[in-house]
C-alpha positions as CSV (number, residue, x, y, z in Angstrom):
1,X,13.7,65.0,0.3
2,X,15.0,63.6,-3.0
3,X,11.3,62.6,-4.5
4,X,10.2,65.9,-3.1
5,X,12.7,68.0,-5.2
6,X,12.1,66.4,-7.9
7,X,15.3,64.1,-8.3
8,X,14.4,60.1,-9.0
9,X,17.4,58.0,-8.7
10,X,15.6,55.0,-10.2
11,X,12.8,52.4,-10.3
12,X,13.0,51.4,-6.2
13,X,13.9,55.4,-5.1
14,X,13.6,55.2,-1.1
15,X,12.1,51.5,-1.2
16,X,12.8,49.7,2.0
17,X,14.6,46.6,1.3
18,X,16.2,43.9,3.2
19,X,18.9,41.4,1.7
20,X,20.3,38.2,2.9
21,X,23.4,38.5,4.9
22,X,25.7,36.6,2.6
23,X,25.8,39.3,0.7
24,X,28.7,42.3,0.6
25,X,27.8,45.9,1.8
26,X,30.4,48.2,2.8
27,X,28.6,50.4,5.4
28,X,27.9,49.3,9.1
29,X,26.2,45.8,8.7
30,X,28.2,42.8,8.9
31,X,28.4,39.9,6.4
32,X,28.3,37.0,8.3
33,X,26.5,34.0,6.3
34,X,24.9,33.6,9.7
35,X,28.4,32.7,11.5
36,X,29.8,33.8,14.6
37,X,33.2,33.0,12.8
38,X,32.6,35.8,10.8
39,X,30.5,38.0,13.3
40,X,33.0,41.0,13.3
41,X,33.5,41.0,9.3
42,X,32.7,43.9,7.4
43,X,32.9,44.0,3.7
44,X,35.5,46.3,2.3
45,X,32.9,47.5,-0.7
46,X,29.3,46.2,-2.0
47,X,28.7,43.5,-4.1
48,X,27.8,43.9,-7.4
49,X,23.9,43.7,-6.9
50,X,24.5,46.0,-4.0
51,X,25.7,48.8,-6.1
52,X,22.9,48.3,-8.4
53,X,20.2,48.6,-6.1
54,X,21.6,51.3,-4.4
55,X,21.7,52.7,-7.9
56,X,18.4,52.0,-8.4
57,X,17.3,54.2,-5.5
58,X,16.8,51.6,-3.0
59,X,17.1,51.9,0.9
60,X,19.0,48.4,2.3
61,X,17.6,48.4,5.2
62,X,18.9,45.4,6.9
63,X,20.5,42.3,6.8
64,X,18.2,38.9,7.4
65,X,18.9,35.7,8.6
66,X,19.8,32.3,7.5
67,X,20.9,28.8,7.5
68,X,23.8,29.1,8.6
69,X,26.6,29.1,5.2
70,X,23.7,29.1,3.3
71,X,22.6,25.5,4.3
72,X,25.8,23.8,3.6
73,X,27.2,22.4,6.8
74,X,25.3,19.7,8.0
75,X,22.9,16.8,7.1
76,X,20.9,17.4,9.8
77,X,20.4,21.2,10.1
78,X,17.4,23.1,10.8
79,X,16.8,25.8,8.3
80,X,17.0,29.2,9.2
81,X,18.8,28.6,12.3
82,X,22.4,29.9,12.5
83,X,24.9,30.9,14.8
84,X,24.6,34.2,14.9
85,X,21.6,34.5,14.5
86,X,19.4,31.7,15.9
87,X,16.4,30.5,14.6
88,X,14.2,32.8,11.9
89,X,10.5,31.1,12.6
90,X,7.2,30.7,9.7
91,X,5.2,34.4,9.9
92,X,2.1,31.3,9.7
93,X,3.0,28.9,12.4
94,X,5.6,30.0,14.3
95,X,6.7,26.3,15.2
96,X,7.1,25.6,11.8
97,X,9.6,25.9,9.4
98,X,10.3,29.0,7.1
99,X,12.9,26.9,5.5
100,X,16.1,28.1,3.9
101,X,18.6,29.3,3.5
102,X,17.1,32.3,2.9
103,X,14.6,32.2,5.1
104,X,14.8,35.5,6.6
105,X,14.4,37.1,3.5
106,X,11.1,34.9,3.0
107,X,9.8,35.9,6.3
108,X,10.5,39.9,6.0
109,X,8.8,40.0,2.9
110,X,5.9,37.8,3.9
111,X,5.6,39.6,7.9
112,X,5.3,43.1,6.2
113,X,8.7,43.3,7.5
114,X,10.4,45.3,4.0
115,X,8.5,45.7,1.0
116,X,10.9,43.3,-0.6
117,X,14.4,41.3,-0.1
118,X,16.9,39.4,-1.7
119,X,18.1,35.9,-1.4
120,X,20.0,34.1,-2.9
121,X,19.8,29.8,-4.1
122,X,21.8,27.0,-5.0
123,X,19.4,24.6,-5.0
124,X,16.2,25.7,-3.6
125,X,17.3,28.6,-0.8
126,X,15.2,30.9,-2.9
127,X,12.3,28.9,-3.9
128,X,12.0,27.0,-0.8
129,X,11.2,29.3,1.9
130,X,9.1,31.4,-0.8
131,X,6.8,28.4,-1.2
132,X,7.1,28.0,2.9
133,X,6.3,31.8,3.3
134,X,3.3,32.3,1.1
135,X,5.6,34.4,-1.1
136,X,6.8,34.8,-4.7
137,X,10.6,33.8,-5.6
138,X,12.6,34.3,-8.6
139,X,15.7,32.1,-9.0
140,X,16.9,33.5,-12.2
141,X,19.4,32.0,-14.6
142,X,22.8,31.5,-13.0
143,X,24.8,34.3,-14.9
144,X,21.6,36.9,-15.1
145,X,22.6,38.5,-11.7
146,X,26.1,39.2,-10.4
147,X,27.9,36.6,-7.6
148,X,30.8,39.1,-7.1
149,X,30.8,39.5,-3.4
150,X,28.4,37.2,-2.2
151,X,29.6,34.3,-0.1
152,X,29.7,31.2,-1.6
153,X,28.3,27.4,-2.5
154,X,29.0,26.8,-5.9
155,X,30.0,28.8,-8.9
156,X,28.1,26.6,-11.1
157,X,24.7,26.8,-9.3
158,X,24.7,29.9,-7.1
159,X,22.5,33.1,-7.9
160,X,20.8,35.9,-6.0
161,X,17.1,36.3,-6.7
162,X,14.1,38.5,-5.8
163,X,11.6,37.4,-2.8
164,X,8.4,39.8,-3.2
165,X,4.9,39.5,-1.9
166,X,3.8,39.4,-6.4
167,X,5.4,39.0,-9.5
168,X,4.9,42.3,-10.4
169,X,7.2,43.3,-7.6
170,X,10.0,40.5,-8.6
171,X,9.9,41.9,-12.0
172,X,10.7,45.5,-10.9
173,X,13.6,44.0,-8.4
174,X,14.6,42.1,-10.7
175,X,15.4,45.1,-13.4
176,X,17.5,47.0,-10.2
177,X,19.3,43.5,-9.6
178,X,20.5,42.2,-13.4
179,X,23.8,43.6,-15.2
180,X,27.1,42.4,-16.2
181,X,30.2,42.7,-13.7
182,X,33.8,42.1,-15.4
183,X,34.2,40.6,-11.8
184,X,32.2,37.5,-12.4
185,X,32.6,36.5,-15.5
186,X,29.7,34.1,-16.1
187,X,27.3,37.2,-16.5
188,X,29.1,38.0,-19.7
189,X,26.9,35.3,-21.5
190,X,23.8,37.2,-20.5
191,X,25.0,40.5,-22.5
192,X,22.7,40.5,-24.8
193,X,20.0,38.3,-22.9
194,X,18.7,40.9,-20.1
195,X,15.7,42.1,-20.9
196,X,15.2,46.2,-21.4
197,X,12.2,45.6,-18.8
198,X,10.8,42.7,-17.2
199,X,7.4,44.5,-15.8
200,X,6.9,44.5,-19.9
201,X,6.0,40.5,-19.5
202,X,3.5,41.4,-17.3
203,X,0.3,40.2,-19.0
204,X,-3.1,38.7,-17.6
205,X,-3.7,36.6,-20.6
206,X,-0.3,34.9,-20.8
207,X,-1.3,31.6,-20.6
208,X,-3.8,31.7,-23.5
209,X,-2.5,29.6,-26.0
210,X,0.5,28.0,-24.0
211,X,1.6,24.8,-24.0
212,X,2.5,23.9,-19.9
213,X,4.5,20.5,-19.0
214,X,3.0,19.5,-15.7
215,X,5.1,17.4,-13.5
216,X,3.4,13.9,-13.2
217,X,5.2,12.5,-9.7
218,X,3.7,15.2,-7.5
219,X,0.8,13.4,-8.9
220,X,1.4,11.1,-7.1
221,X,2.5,12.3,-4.0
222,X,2.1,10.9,-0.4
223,X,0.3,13.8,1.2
224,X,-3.1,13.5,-0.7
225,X,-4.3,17.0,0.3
226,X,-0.8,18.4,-1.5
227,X,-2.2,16.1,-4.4
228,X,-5.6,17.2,-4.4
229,X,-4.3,21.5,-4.4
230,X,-2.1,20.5,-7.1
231,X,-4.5,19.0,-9.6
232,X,-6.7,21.7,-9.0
233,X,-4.4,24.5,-10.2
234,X,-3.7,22.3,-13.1
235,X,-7.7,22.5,-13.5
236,X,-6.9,26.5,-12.9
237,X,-4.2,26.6,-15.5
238,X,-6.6,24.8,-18.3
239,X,-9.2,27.6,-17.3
240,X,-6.5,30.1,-18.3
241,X,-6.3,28.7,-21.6
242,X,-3.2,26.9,-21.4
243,X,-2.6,23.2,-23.1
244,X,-1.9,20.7,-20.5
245,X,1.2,18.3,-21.5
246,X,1.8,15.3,-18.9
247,X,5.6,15.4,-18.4
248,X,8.2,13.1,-15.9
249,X,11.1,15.4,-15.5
250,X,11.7,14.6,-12.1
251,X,12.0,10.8,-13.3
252,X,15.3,11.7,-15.6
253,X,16.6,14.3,-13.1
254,X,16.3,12.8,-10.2
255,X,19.6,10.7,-10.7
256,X,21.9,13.2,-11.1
257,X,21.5,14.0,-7.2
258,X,24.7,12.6,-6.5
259,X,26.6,13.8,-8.8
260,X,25.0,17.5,-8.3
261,X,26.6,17.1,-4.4
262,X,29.7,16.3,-5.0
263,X,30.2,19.5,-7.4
264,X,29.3,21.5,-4.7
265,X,31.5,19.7,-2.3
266,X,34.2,20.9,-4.2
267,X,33.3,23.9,-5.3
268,X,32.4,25.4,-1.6
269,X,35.8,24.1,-0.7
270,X,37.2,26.5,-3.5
271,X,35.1,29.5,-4.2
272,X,35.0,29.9,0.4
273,X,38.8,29.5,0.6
274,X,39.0,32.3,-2.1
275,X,36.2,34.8,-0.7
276,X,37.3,34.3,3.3
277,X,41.3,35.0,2.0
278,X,39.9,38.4,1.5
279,X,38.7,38.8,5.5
280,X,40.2,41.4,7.4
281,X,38.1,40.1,11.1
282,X,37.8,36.7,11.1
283,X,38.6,33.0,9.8
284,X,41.0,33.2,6.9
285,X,39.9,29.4,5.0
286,X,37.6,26.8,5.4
287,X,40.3,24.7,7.3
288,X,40.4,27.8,10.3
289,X,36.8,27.9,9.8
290,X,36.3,24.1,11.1
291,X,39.2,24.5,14.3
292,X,36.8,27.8,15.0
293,X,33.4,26.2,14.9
294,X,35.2,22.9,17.0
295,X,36.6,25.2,19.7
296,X,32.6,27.3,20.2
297,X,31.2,23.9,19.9
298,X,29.0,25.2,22.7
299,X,27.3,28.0,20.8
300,X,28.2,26.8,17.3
301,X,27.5,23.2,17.0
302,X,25.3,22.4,20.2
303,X,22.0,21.7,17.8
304,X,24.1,19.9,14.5
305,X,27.8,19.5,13.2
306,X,29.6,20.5,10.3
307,X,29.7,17.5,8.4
308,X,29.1,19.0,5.0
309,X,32.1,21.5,5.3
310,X,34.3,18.8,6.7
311,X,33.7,16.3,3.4
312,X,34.4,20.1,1.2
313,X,37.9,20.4,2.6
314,X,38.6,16.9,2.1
315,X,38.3,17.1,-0.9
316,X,41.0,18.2,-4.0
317,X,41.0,21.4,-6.3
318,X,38.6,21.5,-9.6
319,X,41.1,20.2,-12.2
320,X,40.2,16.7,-10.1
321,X,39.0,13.7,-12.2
322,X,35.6,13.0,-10.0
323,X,35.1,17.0,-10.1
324,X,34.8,16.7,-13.8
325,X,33.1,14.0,-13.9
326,X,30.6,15.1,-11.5
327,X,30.4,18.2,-13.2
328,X,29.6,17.0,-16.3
329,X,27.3,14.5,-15.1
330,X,24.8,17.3,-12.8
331,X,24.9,20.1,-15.8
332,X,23.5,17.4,-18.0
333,X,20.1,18.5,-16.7
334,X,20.1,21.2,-19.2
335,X,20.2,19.3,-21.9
336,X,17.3,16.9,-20.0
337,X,15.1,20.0,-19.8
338,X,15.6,21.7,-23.2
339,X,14.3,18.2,-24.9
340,X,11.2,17.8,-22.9
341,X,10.5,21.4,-23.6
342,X,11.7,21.2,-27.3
343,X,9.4,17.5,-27.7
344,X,6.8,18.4,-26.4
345,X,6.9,22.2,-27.7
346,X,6.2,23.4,-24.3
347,X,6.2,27.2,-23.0
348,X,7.4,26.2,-19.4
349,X,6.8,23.1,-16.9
350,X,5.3,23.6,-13.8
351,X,5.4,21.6,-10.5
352,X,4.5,22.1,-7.0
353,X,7.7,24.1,-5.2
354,X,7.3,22.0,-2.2
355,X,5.2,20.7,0.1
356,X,4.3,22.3,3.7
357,X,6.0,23.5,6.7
358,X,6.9,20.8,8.9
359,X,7.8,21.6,12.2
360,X,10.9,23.2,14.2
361,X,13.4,20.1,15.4
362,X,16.4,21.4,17.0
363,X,17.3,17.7,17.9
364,X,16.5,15.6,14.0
365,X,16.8,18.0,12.1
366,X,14.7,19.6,9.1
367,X,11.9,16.6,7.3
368,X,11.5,16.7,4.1
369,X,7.9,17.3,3.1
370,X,8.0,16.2,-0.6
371,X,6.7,17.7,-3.7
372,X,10.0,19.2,-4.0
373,X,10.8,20.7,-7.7
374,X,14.1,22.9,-6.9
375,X,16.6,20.2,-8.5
376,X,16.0,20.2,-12.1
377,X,16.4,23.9,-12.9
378,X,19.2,24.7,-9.7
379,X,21.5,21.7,-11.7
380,X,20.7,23.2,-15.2
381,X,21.2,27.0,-13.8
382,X,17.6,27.5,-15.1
383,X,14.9,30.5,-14.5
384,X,12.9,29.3,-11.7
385,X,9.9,30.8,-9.9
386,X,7.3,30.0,-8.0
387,X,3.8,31.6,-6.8
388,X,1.4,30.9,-3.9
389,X,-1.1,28.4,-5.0
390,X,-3.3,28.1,-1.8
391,X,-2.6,26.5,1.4
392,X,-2.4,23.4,3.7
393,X,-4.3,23.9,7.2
394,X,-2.9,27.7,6.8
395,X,0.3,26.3,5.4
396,X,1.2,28.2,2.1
397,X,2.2,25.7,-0.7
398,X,3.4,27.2,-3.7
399,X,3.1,26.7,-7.2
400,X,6.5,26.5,-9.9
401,X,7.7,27.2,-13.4
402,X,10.6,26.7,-15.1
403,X,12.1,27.4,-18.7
404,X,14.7,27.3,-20.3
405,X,17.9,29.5,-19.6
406,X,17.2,33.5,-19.5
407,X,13.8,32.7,-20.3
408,X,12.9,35.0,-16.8
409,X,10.6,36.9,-19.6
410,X,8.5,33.9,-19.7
411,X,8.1,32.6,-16.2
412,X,7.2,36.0,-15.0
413,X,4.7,36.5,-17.5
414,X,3.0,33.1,-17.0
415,X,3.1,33.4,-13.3
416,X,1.5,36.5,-13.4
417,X,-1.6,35.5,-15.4
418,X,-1.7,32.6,-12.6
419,X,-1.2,34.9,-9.7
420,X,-3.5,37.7,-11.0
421,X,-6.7,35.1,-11.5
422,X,-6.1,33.2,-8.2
423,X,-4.5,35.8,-5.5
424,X,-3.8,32.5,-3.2
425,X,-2.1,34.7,-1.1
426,X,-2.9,35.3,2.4
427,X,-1.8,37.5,4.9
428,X,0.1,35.2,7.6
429,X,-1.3,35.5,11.5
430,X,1.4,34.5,13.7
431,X,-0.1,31.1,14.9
432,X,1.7,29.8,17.5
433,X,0.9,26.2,16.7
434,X,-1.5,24.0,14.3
């Protein structure tokens, strides 16, 4: 009735979308991050990137599924299945993983479900299940995109980002999404760093002239047809008119794994405890949150434990020694990625997001399929996004770049030119197995 008289609230005016249900909205949903320990909360107002879609125009449809607590409770979970609300399965296989967290969002966008969603990453909830979906996802730099009122992991690392079926679409989501909040503080670095427009990067030729790191290890990968999709897209990329640089990020990375878990360790212990003080129906702290999950056992942990959110309470407050140190140690990778890029005068570095879907295991737990290029820019709090780049016996595998911090411009604009000369995508069919 609005378009029809002539009133346009914004760029996503009556778009249907669906967001991730970690995230605050003060209406009739629920904000569960997927646990019956929080199956009665409702938020007392939006979240920041709430407001500013709803700003925007947009319609919020509904709230999807997810690992439960975003991933972070056990060693052996499967993604996408949570206590609330069981297990989200891949639009292509159904078997098979959509992975996570944010699976749900993955899945809405790539089923035809909304016409696009929001999820949000730590380390790879975003880009994961995008590359598992056959869809894009846009981690953006931690700082670009408000965390007031989203439940979560880690201050350092957490961010919501845009899961579309193009880029075109995660540019226009992310322009609704960006904006600084006085109530998280970190997005007062990105003042002056948000772009006016983001669909303004959009350009077919992007890659003319580009210099593009290419991640070596996925090289040399164990799944040979992974290997084989890989180096042609690299092939794809040189037909583009980009300069192909050999690069071993991974290599120098890859170490600070360690060091990157025990940050978030502590800092799920402290930013949960603060966000769950605030619950009017539910647990009140992490501690309550434990004695609730061990006293459901029979709904909550029958499939895997809480393992992760057992070694987070144990642990002490962030002025902690091994915190800094840890700290330190993981954000290092900013520094790791701004030489290679600055040595080797490089536009972005790609890599593939991760391999393909491996099955549904209720009883081991999720596999890891390789190829897995979510650690280097999560750590440094780096853009991130990746783009369908064919598929595995119907398995999407997708394709990533990353730059350097608020460098979302970029990224978009390269993927883009990808996207538009390959259109890798395909519609997913509901298989019931391979």
């Amino acid at each position: 009735k609005e378009r029809k008289a002539g009133k346009l609230r914004g760029s996503l005016h009556g778009i249907p979308i669906m967001i991730k249900d970690n995230i605050d909205t003060a209406d009739k949903m629920h904000t569960t991050a997927g646990s019956l320990a929080l199956e009665n909360h409702i938020a007392a107002k939006d979240a920041f990137v709430v407001s500013q879609l709803r700003k925007s125009g947009a319609i919020i449809l509904a709230k999807t599924n997810l690992s439960e607590w975003a991933n972070f409770r056990s060693t052996r979970s499967s993604s996408g299945w949570s206590s609330r609300g069981g297990q989200t399965r891949n639009p292509y296989v159904i078997n098979r993983s959509p992975c996570g967290s944010s699976a749900g969002s993955a899945v809405a966008v790539s089923a035809n479900l909304c016409a696009v969603a929001v999820g949000t990453e730590t380390d790879g909830s975003v880009v994961a299940p995008a590359s598992f979906c056959g869809i894009v996802g846009l981690k953006p730099t931690v700082g670009l995109v408000s965390r007031s009122g989203i439940i979560p992991i880690s201050a350092t690392q957490d961010t919501a980002g845009p899961m579309t079926r193009t880029v075109a679409d995660a540019a226009i989501l992310l322009n609704a999404m960006v904006g600084v909040d006085a109530a998280d503080t970190v997005t007062l670095n990105a003042k002056d760093k948000i772009a006016k427009d983001y669909t303004a990067f959009l350009n077919k030729d992007a890659l003319k002239g580009k210099r593009i790191g290419v991640e070596q290890s996925f090289l040399r990968g164990r799944q040979e047809e992974v290997v084989a999709l890989y180096q042609r897209e690299i092939d794809q990329l040189k037909k583009l008119g980009a300069t192909i640089v050999p690069v071993e990020l991974v290599k120098e990375t890859g170490p600070l794994g360690e060091a990157e878990f025990q940050v978030l360790l502590y800092e799920f212990k402290d930013g949960l405890n603060k966000y769950l003080s605030t619950v009017k129906n539910g647990v009140k702290s992490m501690t309550e949150l434990i004695e609730y999950n061990k006293k459901h056992a029979d709904k909550v942990l029958k499939y895997f434990k809480q393992e992760l959110v057992e070694m987070s309470n144990a642990k002490g407050d962030l002025k902690s020694s091994e915190y800094q140190q840890a700290l330190a140690k993981s954000t290092s990778a900013r520094a790791i990625i701004d030489r290679v890029l600055k040595e080797n005068q490089l536009d972005a570095i790609v890599g593939t997001s991760y391999g393909p879907a491996h099955c549904i295991d209720w009883v081991n737990g999720d596999q890891d399929p390789g190829f897995y290029f979510c650690p280097p820019a999560a750590m440094a709090g780096y853009p991130h996004i990746t783009v369908p780049m064919g598929n595995i016996h119907g398995l999407p595998v997708g394709l990533s770049f990353i730059a350097s911090g608020y460098q979302e411009g970029t990224i978009i604009g390269l993927a883009y030119a990808y996207e538009q000369s390959t259109k890798h995508r395909t519609i997913p069919r509901f298989k019931r197995s391979i």
